[in-house]
N, C-alpha and C positions, 0 to 999 in steps of 0.2 A: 743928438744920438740917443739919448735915454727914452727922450720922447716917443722915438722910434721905434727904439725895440718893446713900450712898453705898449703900443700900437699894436704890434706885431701879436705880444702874449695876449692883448685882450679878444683881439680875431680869433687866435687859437680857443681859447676858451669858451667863446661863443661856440666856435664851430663844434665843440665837444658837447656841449646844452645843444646844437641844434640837430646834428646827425647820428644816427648811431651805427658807430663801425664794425665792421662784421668780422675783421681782425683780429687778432691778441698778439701780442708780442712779448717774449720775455728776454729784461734785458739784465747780464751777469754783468754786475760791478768787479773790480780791482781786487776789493775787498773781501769779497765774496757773496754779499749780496745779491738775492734774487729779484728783480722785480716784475713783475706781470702787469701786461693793459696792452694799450692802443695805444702808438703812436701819432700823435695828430696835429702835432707841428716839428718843425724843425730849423735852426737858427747855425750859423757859424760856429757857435760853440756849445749849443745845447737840443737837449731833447724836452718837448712836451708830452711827457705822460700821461694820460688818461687811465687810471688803476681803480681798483674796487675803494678804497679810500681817499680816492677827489682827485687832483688834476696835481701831478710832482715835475717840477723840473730838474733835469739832470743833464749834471757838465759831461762834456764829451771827453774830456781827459781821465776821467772815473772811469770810465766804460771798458770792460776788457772784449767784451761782443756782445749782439744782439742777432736775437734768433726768434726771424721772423717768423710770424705765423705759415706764412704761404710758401714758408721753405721744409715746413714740415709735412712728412710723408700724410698723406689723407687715408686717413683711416675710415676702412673700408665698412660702412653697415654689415652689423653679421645677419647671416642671412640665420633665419629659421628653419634652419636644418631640420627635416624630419628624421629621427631614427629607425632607420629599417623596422618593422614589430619582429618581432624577437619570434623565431618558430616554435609552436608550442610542443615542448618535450614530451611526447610519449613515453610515461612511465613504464618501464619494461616491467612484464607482466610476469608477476614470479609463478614459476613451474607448481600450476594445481596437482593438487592429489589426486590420482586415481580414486573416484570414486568405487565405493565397495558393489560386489557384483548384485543385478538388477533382480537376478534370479531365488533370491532369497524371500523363504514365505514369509507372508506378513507378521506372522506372529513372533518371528524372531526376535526383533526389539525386547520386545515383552518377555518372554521366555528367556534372555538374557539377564533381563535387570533381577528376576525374581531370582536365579541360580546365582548372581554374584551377593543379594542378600544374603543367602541362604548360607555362602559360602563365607560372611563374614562374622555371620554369628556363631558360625561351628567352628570356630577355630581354636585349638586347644592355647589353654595359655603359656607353652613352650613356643607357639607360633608353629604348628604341624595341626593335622588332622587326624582322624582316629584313624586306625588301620590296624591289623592282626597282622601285619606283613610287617618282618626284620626292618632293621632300623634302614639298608640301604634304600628300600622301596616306600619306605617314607620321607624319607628325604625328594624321592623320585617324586612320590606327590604332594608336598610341601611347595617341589619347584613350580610340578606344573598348576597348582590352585594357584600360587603365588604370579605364574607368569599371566594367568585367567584376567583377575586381580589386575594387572599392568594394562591386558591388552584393552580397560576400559578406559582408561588415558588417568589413572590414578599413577604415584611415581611412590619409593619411600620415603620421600618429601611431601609431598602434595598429591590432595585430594579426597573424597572421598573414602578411600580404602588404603590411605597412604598407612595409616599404622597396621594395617593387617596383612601389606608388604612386607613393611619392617623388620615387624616379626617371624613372618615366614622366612627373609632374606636372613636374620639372625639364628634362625633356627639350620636353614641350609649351611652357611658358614661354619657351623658349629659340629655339624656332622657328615658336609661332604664326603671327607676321605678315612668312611669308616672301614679300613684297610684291614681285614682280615676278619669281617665280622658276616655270619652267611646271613643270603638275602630272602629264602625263602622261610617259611614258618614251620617250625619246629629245629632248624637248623643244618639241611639237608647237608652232609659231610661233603668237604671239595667245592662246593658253589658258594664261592666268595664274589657276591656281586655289585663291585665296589664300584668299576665302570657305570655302571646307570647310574648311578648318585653322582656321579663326575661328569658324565657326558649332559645330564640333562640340567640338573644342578647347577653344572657352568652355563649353562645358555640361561636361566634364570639370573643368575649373577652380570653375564653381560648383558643381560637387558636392564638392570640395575641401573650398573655401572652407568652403560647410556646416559641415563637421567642424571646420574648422584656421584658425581667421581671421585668418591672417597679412599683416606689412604688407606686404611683395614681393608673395604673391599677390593681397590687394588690390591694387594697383597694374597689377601685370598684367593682372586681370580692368578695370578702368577703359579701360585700352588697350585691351584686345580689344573689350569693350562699343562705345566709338568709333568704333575700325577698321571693325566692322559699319554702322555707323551712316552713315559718312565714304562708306562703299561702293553705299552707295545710288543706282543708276540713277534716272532722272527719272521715269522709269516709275510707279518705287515697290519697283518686284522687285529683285530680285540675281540678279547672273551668276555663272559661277563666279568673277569677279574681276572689279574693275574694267578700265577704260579700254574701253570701248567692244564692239562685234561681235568674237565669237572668230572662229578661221578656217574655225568652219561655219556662220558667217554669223548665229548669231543672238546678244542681248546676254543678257537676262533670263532666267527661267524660274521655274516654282512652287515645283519640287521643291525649289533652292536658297534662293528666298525661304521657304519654312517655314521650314528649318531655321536659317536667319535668322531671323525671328520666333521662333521656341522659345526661343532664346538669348536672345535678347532681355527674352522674357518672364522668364527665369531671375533677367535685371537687376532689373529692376521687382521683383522680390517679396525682391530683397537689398538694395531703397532705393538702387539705382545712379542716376543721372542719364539717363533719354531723353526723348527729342525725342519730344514726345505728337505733332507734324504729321506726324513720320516715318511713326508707325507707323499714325498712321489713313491713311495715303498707299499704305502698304504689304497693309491688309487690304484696300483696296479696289481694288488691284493682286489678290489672289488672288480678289477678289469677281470682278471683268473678265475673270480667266482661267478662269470654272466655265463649263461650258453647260451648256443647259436642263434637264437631266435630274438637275443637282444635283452631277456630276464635274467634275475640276479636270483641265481641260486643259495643255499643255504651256509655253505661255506667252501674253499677249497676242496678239502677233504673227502667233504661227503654234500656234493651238488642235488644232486634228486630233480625237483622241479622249479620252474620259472617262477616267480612269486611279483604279482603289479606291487604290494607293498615295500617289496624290498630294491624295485627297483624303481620306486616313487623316492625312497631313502635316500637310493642313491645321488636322482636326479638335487634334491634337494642338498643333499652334501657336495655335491661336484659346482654348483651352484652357490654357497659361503664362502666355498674355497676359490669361487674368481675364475675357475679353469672351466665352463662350458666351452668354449673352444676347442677342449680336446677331443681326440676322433673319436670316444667309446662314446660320449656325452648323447650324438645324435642315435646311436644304438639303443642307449637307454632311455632318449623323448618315445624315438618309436613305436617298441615293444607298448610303453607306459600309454601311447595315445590308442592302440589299439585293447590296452585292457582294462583301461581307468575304470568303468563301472561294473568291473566282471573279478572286485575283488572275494566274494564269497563263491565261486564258482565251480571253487573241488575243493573238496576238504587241506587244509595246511596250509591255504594259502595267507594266513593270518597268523601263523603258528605261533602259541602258544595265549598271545593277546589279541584280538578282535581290537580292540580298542587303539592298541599300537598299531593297527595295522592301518585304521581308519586314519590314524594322526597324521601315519607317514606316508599315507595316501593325498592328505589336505599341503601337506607340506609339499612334496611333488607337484600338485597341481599348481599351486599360489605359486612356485618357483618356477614352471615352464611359461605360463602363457597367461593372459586374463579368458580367454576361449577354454583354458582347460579348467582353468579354474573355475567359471561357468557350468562347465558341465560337470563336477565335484558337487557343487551347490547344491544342483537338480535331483543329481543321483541320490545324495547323502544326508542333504539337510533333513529332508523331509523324517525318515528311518532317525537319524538324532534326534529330532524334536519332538518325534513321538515315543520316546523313552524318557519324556521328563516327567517325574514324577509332582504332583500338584505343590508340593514344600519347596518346587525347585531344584532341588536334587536330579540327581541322572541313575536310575536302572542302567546297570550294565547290559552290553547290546549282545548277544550271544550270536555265533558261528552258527548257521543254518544245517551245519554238514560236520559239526566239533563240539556243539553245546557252548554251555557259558564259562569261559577261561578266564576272566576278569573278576568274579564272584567273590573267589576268595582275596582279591585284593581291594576290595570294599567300595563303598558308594563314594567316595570323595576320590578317588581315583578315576572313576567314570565321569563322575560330575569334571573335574577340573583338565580334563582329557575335552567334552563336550561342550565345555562354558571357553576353554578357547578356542577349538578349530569354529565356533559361531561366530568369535571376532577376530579371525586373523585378517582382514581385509577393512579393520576400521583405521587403519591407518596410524596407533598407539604404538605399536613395538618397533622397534631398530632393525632387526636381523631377521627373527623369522617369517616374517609377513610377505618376504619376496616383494615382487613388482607396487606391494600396495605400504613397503615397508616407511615411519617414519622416514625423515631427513633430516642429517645432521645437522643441528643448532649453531 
C-alpha cells in the first residue's frame, strides 16, 4: 500500500516538473490558512499542491473549501478607453472699453500731457490753485483741476499725480461747505455760492471715493450729499446758495440745479441715502423750466430763452440719476441734437461762463450717444486746443456775442475746465464720462 501511494506522489511530482498548469487554485484551511497553486494530484485523502514555494501536500480533512481558479468570474481586459477631448473653453470675452472718439486732432495727446504738467507744478501748497475768486469758486476749481488730474488714470493712491489729487481732495474736504461765505470777488452782498462747491466738489469726491474708499472721505461725501439736499428751494431748483433771492433778484435756476442733480445722481449709484420726493420735485422743477421747443430755460420764474448748454445739463443730470426713460428726457435729446454746435449763436446762450457752458455741453454729449459725442469733438476740440497757451495752460475762450466772462476767474479755471472735457472719453473716471465711463472694480 505505501508503495503505492508513494508511486502515486512521485508521478505527481514529475507531472508538476513536466507541465505547466495554466490554473491556480486557492485553497482555505480549517484554520485559516490560505494557500495558493495548482492542484495536480489528487489521492483518497489528500491534495497535491504545486505553490510558489515547491510541491505541499494537504489532508482533505484540513480543508474548509477550495476555490477553483475556473470558478472564478474572468476578468474582463480593460479596454483602453479613450476619453472624449474635453471641448476647448472659450474664455468669455470681458466687455472692452469703448474706445475714445476717432475724431480727436492729433495733437491732443500732446497738449494734454503738457497742461496736466503744468497743472501739477502750479499747485499751491493748501492743494488749490490761484484764483482772485471767494473761497467757493476755488474750491470749484480745486475740484475741477483735481478731477483733470483723475481723468489721466492717476487715483489719490496711485500714480503719477496721485499726491497732487490728495491734496487737492484735502483741500475740497476742508472747504466744501463754506456756508455763508460770498462767492464772488469783493463779496457781492446776498450771493452766497455755496452750491457750486457742493455740487461740483461732490462729484470730485465721488470720483475719489470710486478709487479710494475711505472713512473721512465717506463721511465727507454723506455731508456734502446732505448739504445738497438741505439746500433745496421749495421750487425744487437750487440757487447758487441757500437763503432766499440773491441781490439780482432771482433764487433758483436750471443750470445750478443740474449740477445738483448730477451729484446727486453720483450718490444714488454709491448707495448713499436720498430723499426719492426730493429728487422727483427737482426733475420736475427742470421739466417747468423747458419751453415748447424742448430747451431749458433760465429758471421758472424768469424763462426767457432756450439755452443748448442748459439743456445739455440737463441731459447729463437725468442721465446720473438713471431716469432717461422719463418722457421729458427725449424732449431734451432732441432740442440738444439739433443745437449741439450752435452753442455761441445769440448772445446768453452761455450766460455768465463760456466755459461752463462748453463743459455742460461735453457732458451732454458723452451722456447721450458716442455720434454726439463725435460731433462735440469736431465742433469743439479744435476752438479748445487752440487756446492753449505754450506753458500748457488754457486762455480763457470768450463768448463771440458777450466777451470774456471766465477772465476774472483766472487761467487754472479755464485750464482745468479744458484739460478735462480732452479726457472725458479716456475711460479713467466713474461717473462723468457717460457711455466711455470706467467699470466698477
Amino acid at each position: 500500500m505505501f508503495k503505492t501511494l508513494l508511486a502515486f506522489v512521485i508521478i505527481c511530482v514529475f507531472s508538476v516538473l513536466a507541465f505547466h498548469l495554466v490554473f491556480a487554485d486557492t485553497i482555505h484551511l480549517k484554520d485559516g490558512t490560505k494557500i495558493e497553486g495548482e492542484i495536480v494530484c489528487e489521492t483518497k485523502d489528500t491534495y497535491v499542491v504545486k505553490t510558489k514555494d515547491g510541491v505541499k501536500q494537504i489532508d482533505k480533512d484540513k480543508i474548509a473549501k477550495i476555490e477553483k481558479d475556473e470558478e472564478k468570474p474572468e476578468k474582463k481586459p480593460k479596454k483602453d478607453k479613450k476619453k472624449p477631448a474635453k471641448k476647448k473653453q472659450t474664455p468669455k470675452k470681458k466687455k472692452s472699453r469703448l474706445k475714445g472718439s476717432s475724431k480727436k486732432p492729433k495733437k491732443t495727446r500732446e497738449c494734454v500731457r503738457k497742461t496736466l504738467e503744468f497743472l501739477a507744478k502750479s499747485q499751491q501748497g493748501d492743494g488749490s490753485w490761484k484764483s482772485s475768486y471767494a473761497l467757493p469758486g476755488k474750491v470749484v476749481i480745486a475740484a475741477v483741476c483735481g478731477t483733470a488730474l483723475m481723468a489721466s488714470g492717476s487715483t489719490p493712491t496711485n500714480g503719477r499725480y496721485s499726491k497732487n489729487i490728495q491734496r487737492a481732495l484735502n483741500y475740497v474736504m476742508a472747504n466744501f461747505d463754506s456756508s455763508g461765505k460770498a462767492g464772488m470777488p469783493g463779496g457781492m452782498p446776498g450771493l452766497n455760492q455755496v452750491n457750486w462747491s457742493l455740487a461740483i466738489g461732490g462729484l470730485f469726491l465721488a470720483e475719489a471715493y470710486a478709487t479710494a474708499r475711505s472713512g473721512p472721505l465717506k463721511e465727507k461725501l454723506k455731508t456734502c450729499y446732505q448739504s445738497i439736499q438741505d439746500n433745496q428751494e421749495p421750487s425744487g431748483g437750487w440757487g447758487h446758495g441757500p437763503g432766499g433771492p440773491c441781490a439780482l433778484g432771482y433764487t433758483e435756476m436750471a443750470v445750478m440745479s443740474n449740477w445738483c442733480l448730477g451729484t446727486l445722481g453720483a450718490a444714488r449709484q454709491q448707495k448713499f441715502k436720498v430723499d426719492k420726493a426730493k429728487l422727483e420735485k427737482a426733475i420736475q422743477f427742470i421739466v417747468d423750466c423747458t419751453n415748447a421747443d424742448g430747451g431749458v430755460s433760465y429758471s421758472v420764474a424768469n424763462k426767457g430763452w432756450s439755452c443748448p448748454a442748459r439743456a445739455a445739463g440737463a441731459i447729463y443730470a437725468f442721465s446720473m440719476l438713471k431716469v432717461k426713460s422719463h418722457p421729458h428726457f427725449k424732449r431734451l435729446a432732441n432740442f440738444f441734437d439739433k443745437k449741439l454746435e450752435k452753442l455761441f449763436e445769440r448772445a446768453g446762450q452761455a450766460h455768465g461762463s463760456p466755459g461752463m457752458g462748453i463743459l455742460q455741453c461735453a457732458l451732454g454729449s458723452i451722456h447721450l450717444s458716442k455720434a454726439h459725442w463725435d460731433r462735440y469733438v469736431e465742433a469743439f476740440f479744435p476752438m479748445i486746443l487752440d487756446a492753449q497757451n505754450p506753458d500748457g495752460s488754457f486762455k480763457s475762450i470768450p463768448h463771440p456775442k458777450e466777451g470774456d466772462g471766465d477772465k476774472m476767474l483766472g487761467t487754472f479755471y479755464s485750464t482745468g475746465i479744458c484739460a478735462l472735457i480732452l479726457q472725458l472719453d479716456e475711460g479713467k473716471l466713474r461717473y462723468i464720462s457717460g457711455m466711455y465711463a470706467r467699470s466698477k472694480k
